[in-house]
C-alpha positions as CSV (number, residue, x, y, z in Angstrom):
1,X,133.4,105.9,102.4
2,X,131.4,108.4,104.5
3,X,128.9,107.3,107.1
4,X,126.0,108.3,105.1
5,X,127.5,106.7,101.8
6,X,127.6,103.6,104.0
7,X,124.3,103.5,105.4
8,X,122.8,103.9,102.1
9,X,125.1,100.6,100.7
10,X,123.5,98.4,103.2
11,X,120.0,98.5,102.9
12,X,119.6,94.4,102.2
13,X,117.0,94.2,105.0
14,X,113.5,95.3,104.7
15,X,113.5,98.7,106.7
16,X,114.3,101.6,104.2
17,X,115.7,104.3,106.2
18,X,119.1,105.8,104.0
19,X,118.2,109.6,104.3
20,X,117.2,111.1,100.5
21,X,120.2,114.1,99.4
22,X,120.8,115.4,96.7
23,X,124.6,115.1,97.1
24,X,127.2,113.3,99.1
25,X,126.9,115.2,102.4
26,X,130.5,115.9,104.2
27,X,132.1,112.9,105.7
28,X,132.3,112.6,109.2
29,X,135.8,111.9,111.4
30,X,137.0,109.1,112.9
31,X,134.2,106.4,111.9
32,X,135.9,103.6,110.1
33,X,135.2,101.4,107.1
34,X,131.6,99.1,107.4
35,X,132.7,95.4,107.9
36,X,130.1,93.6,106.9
37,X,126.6,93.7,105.1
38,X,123.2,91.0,106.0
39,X,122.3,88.8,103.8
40,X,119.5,90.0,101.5
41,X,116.4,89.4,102.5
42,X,117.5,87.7,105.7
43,X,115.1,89.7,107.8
44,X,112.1,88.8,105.7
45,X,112.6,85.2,106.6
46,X,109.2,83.4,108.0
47,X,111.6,82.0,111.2
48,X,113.2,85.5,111.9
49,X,114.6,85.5,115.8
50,X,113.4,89.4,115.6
51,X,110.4,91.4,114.2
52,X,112.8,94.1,113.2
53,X,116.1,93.0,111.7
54,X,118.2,96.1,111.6
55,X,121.4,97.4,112.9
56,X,119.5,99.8,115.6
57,X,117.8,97.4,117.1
58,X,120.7,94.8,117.3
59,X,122.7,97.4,119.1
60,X,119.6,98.3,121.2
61,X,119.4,94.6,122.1
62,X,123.3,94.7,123.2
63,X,123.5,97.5,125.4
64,X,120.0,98.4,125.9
65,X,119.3,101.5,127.7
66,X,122.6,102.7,127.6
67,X,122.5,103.4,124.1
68,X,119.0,104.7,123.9
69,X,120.6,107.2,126.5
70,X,123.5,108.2,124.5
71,X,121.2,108.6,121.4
72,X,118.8,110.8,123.3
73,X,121.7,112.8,125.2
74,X,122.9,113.8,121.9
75,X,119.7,114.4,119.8
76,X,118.9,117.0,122.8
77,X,122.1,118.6,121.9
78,X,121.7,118.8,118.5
79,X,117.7,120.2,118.5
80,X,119.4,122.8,121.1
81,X,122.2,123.6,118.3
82,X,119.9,124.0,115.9
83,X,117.3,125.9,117.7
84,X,114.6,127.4,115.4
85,X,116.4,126.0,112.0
86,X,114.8,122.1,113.7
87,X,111.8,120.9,112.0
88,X,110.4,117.1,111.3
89,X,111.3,116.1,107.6
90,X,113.9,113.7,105.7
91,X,114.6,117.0,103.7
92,X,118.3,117.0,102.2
93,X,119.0,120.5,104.1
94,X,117.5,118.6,107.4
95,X,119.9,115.9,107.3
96,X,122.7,117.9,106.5
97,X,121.9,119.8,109.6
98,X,122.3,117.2,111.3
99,X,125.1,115.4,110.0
100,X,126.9,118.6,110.3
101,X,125.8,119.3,113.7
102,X,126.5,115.0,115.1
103,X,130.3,115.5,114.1
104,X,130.7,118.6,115.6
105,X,129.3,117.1,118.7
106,X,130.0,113.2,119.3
107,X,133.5,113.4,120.2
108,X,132.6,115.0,123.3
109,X,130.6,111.8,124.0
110,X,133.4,109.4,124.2
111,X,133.7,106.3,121.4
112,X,133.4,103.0,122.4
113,X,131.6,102.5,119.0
114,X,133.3,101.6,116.0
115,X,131.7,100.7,111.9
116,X,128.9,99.6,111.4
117,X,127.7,100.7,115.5
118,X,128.4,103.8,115.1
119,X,126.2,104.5,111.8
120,X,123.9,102.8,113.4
121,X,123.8,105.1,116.4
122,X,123.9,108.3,113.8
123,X,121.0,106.7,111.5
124,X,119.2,106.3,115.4
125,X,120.0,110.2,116.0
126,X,118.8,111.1,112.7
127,X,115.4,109.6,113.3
128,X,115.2,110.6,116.8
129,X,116.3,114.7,115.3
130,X,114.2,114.5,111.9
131,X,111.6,111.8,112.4
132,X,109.8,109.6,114.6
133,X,112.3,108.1,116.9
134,X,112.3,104.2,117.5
135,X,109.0,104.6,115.5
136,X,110.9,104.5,112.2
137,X,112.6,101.6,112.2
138,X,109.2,99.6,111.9
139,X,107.2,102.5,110.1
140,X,109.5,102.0,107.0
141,X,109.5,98.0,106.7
142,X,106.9,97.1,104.1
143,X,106.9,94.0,106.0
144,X,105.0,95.3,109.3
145,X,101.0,96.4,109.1
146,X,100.6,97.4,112.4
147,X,102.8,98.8,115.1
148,X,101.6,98.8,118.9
149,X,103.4,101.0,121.8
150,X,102.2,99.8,125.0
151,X,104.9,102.4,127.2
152,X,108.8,103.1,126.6
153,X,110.1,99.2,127.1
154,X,107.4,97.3,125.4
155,X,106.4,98.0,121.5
156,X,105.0,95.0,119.3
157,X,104.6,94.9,115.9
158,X,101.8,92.5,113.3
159,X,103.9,90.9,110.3
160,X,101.8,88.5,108.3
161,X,99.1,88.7,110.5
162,X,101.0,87.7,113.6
163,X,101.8,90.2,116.4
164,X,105.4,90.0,117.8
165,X,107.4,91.9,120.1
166,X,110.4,94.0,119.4
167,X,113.3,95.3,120.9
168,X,112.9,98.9,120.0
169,X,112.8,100.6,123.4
170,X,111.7,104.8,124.1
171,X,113.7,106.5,126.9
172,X,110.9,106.9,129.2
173,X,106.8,108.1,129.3
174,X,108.3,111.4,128.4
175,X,109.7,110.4,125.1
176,X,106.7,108.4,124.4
177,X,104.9,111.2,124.3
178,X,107.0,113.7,122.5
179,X,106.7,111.3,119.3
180,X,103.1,111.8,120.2
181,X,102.9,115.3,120.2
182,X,105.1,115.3,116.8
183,X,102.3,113.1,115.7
184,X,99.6,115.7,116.8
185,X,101.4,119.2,115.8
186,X,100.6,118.6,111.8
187,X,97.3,118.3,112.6
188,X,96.7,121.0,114.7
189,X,95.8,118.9,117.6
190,X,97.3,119.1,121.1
191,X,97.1,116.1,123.6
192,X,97.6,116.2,127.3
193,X,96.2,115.7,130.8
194,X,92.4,117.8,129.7
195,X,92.5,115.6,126.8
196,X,94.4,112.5,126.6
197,X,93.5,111.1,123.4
198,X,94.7,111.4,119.9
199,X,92.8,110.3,116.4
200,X,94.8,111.0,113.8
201,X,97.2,110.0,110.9
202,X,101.0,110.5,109.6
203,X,101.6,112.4,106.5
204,X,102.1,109.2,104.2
205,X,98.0,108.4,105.6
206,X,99.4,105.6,108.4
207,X,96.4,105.8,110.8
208,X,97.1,106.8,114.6
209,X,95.5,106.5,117.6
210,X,97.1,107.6,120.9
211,X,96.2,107.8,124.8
212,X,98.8,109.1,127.5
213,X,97.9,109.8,131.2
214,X,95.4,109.9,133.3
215,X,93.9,107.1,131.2
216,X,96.6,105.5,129.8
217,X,97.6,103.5,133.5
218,X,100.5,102.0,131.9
219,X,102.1,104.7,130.1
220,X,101.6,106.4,127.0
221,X,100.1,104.3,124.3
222,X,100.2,104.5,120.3
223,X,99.0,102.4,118.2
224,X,99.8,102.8,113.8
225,X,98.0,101.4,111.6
226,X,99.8,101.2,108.4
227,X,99.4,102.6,105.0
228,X,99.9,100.5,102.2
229,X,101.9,102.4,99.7
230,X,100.9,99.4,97.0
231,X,97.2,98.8,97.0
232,X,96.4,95.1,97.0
233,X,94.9,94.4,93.9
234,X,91.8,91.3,93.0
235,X,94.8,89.2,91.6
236,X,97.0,89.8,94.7
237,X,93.6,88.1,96.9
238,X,94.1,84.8,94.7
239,X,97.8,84.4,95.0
240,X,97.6,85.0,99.0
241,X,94.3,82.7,99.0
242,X,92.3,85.1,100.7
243,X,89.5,84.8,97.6
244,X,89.0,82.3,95.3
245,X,88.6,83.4,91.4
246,X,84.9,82.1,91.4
247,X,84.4,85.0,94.5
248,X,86.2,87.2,92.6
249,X,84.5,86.8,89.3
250,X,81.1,87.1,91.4
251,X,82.5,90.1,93.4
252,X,83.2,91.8,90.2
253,X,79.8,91.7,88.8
254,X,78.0,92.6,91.9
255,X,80.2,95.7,91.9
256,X,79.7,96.9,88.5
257,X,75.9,95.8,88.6
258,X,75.4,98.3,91.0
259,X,74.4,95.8,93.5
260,X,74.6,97.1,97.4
261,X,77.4,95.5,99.2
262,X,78.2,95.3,103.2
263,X,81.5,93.8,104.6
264,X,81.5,92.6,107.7
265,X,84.1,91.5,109.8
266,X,86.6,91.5,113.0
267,X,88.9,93.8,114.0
268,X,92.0,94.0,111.7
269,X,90.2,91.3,109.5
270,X,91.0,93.2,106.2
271,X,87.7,94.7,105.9
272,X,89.3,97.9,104.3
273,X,91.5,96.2,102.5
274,X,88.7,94.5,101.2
275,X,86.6,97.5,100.2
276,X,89.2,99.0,98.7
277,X,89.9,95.7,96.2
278,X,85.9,96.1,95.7
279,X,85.6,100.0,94.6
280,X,88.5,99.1,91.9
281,X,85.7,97.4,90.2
282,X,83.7,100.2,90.2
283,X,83.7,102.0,86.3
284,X,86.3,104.7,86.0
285,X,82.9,107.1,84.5
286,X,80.6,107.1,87.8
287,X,80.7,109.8,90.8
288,X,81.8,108.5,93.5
289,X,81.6,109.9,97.2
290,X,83.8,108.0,100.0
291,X,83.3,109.1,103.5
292,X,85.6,108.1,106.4
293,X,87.2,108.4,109.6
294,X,90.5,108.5,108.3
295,X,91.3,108.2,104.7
296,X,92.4,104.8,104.0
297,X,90.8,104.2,100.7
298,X,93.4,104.5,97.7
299,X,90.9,104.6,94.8
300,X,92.4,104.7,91.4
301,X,89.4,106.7,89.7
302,X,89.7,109.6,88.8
303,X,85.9,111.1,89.5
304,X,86.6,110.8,93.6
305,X,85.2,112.8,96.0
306,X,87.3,112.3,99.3
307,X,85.5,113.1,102.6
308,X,86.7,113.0,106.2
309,X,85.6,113.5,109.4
310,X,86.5,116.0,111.9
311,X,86.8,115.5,115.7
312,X,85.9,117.9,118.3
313,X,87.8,120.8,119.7
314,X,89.1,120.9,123.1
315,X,85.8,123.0,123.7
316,X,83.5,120.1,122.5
317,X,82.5,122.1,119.1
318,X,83.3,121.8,115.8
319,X,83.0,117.8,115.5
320,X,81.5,116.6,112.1
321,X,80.4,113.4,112.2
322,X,80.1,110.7,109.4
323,X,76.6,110.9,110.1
324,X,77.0,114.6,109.2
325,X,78.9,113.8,106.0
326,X,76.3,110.9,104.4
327,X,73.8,113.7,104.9
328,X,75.8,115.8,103.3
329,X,77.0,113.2,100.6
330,X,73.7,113.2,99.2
331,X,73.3,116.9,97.8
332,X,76.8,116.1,95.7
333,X,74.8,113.9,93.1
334,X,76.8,110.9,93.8
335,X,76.4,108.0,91.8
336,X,78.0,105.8,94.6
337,X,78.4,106.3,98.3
338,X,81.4,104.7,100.2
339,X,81.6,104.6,103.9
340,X,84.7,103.7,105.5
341,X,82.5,102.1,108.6
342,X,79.6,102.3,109.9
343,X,79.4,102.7,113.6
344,X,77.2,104.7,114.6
345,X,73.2,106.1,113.8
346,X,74.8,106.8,110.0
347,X,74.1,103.6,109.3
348,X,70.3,104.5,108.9
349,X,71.0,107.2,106.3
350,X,73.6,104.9,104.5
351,X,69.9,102.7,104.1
352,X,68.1,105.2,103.1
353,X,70.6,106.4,100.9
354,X,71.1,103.1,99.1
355,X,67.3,102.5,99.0
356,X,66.2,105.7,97.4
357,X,68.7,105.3,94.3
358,X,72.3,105.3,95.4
359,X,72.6,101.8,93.9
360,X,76.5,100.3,94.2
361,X,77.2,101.6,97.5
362,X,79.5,99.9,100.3
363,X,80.2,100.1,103.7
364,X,81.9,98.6,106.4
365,X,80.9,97.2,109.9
366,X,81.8,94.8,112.4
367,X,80.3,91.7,112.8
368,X,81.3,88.2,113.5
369,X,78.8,86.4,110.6
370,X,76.2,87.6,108.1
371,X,73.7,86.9,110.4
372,X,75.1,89.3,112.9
373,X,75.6,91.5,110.4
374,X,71.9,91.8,109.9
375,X,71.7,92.4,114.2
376,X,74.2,94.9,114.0
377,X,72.8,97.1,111.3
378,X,69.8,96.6,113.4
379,X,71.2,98.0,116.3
380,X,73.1,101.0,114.6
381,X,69.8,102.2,113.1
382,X,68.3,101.9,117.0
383,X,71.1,104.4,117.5
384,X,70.5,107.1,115.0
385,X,68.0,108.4,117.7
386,X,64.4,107.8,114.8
387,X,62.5,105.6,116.7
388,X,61.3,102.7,114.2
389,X,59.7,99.8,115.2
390,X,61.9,96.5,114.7
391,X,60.4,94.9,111.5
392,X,60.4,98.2,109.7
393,X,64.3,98.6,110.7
394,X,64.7,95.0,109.1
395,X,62.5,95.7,106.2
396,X,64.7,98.9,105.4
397,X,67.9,96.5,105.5
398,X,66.1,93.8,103.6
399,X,65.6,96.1,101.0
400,X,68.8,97.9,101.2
401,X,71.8,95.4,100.9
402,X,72.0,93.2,98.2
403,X,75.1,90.6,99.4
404,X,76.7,90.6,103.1
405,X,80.9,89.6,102.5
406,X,82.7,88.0,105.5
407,X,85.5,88.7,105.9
408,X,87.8,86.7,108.6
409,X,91.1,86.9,110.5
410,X,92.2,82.8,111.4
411,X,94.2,81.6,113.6
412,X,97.4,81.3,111.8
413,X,97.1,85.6,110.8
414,X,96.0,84.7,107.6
415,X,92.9,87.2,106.7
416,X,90.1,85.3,103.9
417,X,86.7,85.9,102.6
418,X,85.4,83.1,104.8
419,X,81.5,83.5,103.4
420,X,79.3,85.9,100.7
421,X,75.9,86.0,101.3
422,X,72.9,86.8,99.4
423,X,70.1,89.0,101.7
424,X,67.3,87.4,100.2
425,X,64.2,89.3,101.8
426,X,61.9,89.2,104.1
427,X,59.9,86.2,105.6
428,X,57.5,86.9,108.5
429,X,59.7,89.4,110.6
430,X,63.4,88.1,109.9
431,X,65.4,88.6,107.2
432,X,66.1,86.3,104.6
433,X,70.1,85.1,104.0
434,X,71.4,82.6,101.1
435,X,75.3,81.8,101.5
436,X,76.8,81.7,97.8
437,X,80.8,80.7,99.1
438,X,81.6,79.3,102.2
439,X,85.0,78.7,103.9
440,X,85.0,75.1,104.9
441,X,88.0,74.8,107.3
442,X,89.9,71.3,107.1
443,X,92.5,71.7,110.2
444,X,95.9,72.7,110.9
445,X,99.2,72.4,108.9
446,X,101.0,69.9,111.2
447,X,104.1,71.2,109.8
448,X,103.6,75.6,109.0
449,X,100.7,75.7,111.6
450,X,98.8,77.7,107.9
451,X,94.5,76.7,108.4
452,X,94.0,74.3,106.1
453,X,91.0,74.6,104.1
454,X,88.5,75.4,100.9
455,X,86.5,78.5,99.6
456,X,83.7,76.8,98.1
457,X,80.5,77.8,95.8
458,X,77.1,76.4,97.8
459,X,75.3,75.7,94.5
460,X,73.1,78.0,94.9
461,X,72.6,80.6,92.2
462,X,71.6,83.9,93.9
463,X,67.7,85.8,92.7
464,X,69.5,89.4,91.8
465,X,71.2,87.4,88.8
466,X,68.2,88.4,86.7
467,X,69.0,92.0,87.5
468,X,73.1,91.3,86.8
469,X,72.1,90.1,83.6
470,X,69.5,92.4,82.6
471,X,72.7,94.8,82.9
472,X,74.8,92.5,80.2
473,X,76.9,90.5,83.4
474,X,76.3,86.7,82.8
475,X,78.2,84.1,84.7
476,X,78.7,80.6,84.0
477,X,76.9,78.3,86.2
478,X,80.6,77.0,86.9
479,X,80.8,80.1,89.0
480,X,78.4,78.5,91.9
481,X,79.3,75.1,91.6
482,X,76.9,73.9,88.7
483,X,78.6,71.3,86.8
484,X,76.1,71.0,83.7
């Protein structure tokens, strides 16, 4: 069977790399039959030795350097072969390029590689030629959320929240960052000494951030956030036990009750994830506006405006803010207003926004409760550069955000709604919170190491429920707890 024919019969693990062609490509010479194929599913295991079961990075793991050598001595040859005809792209003409051009070449290489090493170290050349590089391998298993390069030897990787460390090695800081700059080209970004950072985001919408030197000390540095090419759904929250079906009944009718909604939570808590669960709830007839950094949100409406903002140039000019773009947002007659996160002095125009009619919106920010939520919103508004005094900052959020979501990351990866929160008003000069559900944390699995614990209603039935039910949303008291 030919090598490609062979690579794409043994894809059992979860890393989906078989190039796409339209036909079988020419075979090439002197590469014998595969001898064996993994077990399906083996390298989703929970106990998997390796982040990244494949036949790359096993090789890699067996002769290390020396291979990632041979790799890169012959994808140099072949991008010099190819000359202007090279470009970045699984294409079928792109692989056959290279297939073509790998067996004119690898003899002169020597071969101590034999079955299923020596598809491996094409499928390695292949990326290296038409792709990413090492970057592949753990860019195309579903499994992984977040991929971490921390130099050439060291790259980790976050599977089910946990972050492990792989054996996929780069050739040196120079390789790093020419996956960089591969990165940057599409976007019509450059990165180098005068400006050593990156923000931007692969062509599937995988968010990227990268830093090389000067201020990258240990060598260049990327880090990926995935994109989820399945949404998670509301259901998909129950079954993983990151919501309870009480918080997601509730969730639902705050959302289409036009209620004003803040999620709050850690870095890589699932904030987004959770944002983009809520909009789904949102009627498939309203406007809506979202407004990000990078566009993460995979809303299934079809009424969507989709806005982004744009760094600076190398000059400093040209930057438009999110600030920029909630402004903006509001001369498009949007019937809700989604930002991504708010960071920054847009957070007082996201208040404004939601207090002069812009009912239903939702935002992002990071905060480790609901009640530093509130200090955080606070503080962002301090930044917009309007000098307010403090109680008229916390009136405006009083007024502003309906419920306060918390989202968590525990200690065992998992990500849960650990409280929702009612913003009840104002008393004096603080700010009024209710908790609705609570997380009520029991202790550790003895056995899994999983948190143990409840998502539990607090018996408390919140004051907007006049207002959900003047719109025709009634919950059972079962909902909070009430067992009458």
């Amino acid at each position: 069977m030919p090598l490609l024919g062979r690579l794409a019969s043994n894809r059992n693990t979860p890393v989906e790399r078989a190039p796409r062609v339209e036909q079988a490509p020419p075979p090439l010479p002197d590469v014998p039959p595969q001898t064996g194929v993994d077990e399906p599913g083996a390298a989703m295991a929970e106990n998997a030795p390796n982040p990244v079961e494949d036949e790359v990075v096993r090789l890699a793991a067996a002769s290390g350097h020396r291979f990632v050598s041979l790799k890169m001595e012959i994808a140099r040859s072949i991008r010099n072969e190819l000359g202007a005809r090279w470009s970045i792209g699984r294409d079928p003409e792109n692989v056959h390029q290279v297939l073509e051009q790998y067996a004119a070449v690898r003899p002169s290489y020597g071969s101590h590689l034999e079955g299923e090493d020596e598809a491996a170290l094409f499928q390695s050349v292949l990326d290296e030629v038409v792709g990413y590089g090492p970057l592949e391998l753990a860019l195309n298993d579903d499994s992984i959320s977040e991929i971490m390069v921390n130099g050439p030897s060291l790259v980790y990787v976050e599977r089910k929240g946990k972050l492990r460390e792989t054996d996929l090695l780069f050739e040196d800081d120079a390789h790093v960052v020419d996956i960089i700059e591969r990165i940057a080209a599409p976007l019509g970004r450059q990165i180098d000494g005068k400006w050593p950072m990156l923000d931007g985001r692969l062509p599937d919408g995988s968010r990227v951030n990268a830093i090389i030197a000067p201020c990258a000390l240990s060598g260049p540095t990327i880090t990926i956030r995935k994109f989820s090419k399945k949404p998670l759904t509301a259901a998909d929250l129950v079954r993983f036990g990151s919501a309870s079906e009480s918080m997601i009944e509730f969730l639902r009718a705050c959302v289409v009750g036009r209620l004003n909604i803040v999620v709050s939570g850690g870095t890589g808590s699932g904030k987004t994830t959770l944002l983009n669960v809520l909009s789904g709830f949102i009627p498939a007839d309203e406007r809506i506006v979202t407004i990000q950094d990078a566009a993460e949100l995979q809303l299934q409406q079809k009424h969507v405006v989709t806005l982004e903002s744009k760094p600076a140039e190398r000059d400093g000019s040209g930057r438009v803010t999110i600030r920029d773009l909630v402004i903006n947002s509001l001369r498009m007659r949007p019937e809700r207003i989604i930002v991504g996160e708010c960071r920054g002095g847009e957070a007082l125009d996201m208040l404004q926004a939601m207090n002069t009619g812009h009912d239903g919106s939702m935002t992002t920010l990071h905060a480790n409760s609901a009640r530093d939520a509130i200090a955080r919103l606070e503080t962002l508004v301090m930044l917009s550069g309007v000098e307010l005094p403090i109680k008229a900052i916390r009136q405006q959020i009083s007024s502003a955000v309906d419920v306060i979501i918390q989202q968590s990351r525990l200690r065992d990866g998992s990500r849960k709604i650990t409280g929702i929160t009612e913003v009840q008003g104002m008393e004096g000069d603080v700010v009024i919170l209710q908790d609705v559900f609570g997380f009520r944390e029991e202790g550790i699995d003895p056995d899994t190491g999983k948190v143990l614990g409840k998502m539990e209603p607090q018996g408390i039935r919140p004051k907007f429920m006049s207002q959900l039910e003047a719109a025709g949303l009634y919950l059972p008291p079962s909902v909070f707890g009430a067992t009458y």
